[in-house]
N, C-alpha and C positions, 0 to 999 in steps of 0.2 A: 784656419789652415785647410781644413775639410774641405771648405765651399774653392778653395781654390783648386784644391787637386780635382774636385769634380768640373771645375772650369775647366780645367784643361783636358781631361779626359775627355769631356761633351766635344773642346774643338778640334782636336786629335781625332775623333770620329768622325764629324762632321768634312773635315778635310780629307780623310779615307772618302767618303760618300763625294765628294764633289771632284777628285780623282778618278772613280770609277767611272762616272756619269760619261766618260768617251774611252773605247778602245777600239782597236785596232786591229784585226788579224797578219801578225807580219810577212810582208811578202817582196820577192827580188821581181825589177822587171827590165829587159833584154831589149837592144833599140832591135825590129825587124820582129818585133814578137807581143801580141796581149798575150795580159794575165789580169788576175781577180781578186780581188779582197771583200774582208767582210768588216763590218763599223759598228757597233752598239753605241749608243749617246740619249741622254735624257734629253726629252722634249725641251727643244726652246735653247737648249747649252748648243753652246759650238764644240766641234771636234774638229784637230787640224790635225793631218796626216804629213809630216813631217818626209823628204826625199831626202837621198843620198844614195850617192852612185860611187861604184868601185876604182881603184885604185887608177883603172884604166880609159875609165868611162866619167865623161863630165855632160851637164846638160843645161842646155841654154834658153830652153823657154816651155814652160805649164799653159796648158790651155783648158775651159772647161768643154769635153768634146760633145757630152750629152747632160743636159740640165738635169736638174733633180725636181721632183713634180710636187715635193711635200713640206720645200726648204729651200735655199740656197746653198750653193759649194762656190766658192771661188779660190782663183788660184794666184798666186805670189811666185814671186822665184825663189822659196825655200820648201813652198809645197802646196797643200790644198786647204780647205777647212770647208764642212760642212755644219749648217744649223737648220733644225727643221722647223716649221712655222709654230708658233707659239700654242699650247694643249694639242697639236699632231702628237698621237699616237699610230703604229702601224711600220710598215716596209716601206722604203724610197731606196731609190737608186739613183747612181749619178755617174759619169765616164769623164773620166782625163787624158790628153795625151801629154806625153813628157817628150820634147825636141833634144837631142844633144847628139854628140860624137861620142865615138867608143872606138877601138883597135882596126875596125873594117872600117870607119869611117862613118859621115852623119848618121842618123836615124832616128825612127820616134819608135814610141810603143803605147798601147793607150792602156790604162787600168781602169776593169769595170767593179764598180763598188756596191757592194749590196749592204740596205743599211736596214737595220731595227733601232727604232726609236720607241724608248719605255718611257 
């Protein structure tokens, strides 16, 4: 019974650790306006940045606007995902724009990502 409850303990931790391995600093972005975020993600893991727009605002197409030099990031129409190239340690960046309508009508906005990779 011992070895079981330290089984689960071990994978209960282990799944803390492979949940941390990508975050996120959260952030709103406005069509007619950048802004910036920030990304921690373990070497080699992907990290996918997950979009949603207000109540008023809908958006119809991700683009990657500037590559990332230490990784890929690609985009979907629910959001982005970045993975850095396999033992990269260090900073990478990457830029998105988001296309959609909002209350004044079409727009984009691009967010610029600063990334640390442990």
């Amino acid at each position: 019974m011992r070895r079981v409850a330290l089984a689960a303990v071990f994978l209960a931790t282990l799944g803390v650790l492979e949940a941390s391995a990508c975050s996120t600093v959260r952030f709103r972005f406005t069509f007619g306006s950048d802004t910036s975020t920030v990304m921690h993600v373990a070497s080699g893991k992907p990290c996918a940045i997950p979009l949603r727009t207000g109540a008023r605002s809908t958006f119809s197409g991700v683009t990657i606007s500037a590559p990332a030099r230490n990784g890929s990031a690609s985009a979907s129409s629910s959001g982005v995902t970045y993975q850095s190239k396999p033992g990269f340690k260090g900073a990478d960046s990457f830029a998105f724009t988001v296309s959609g309508t909002n209350a004044s009508g079409p727009g984009k906005a691009t967010v610029q990502v600063a990334v640390t990779v442990q």
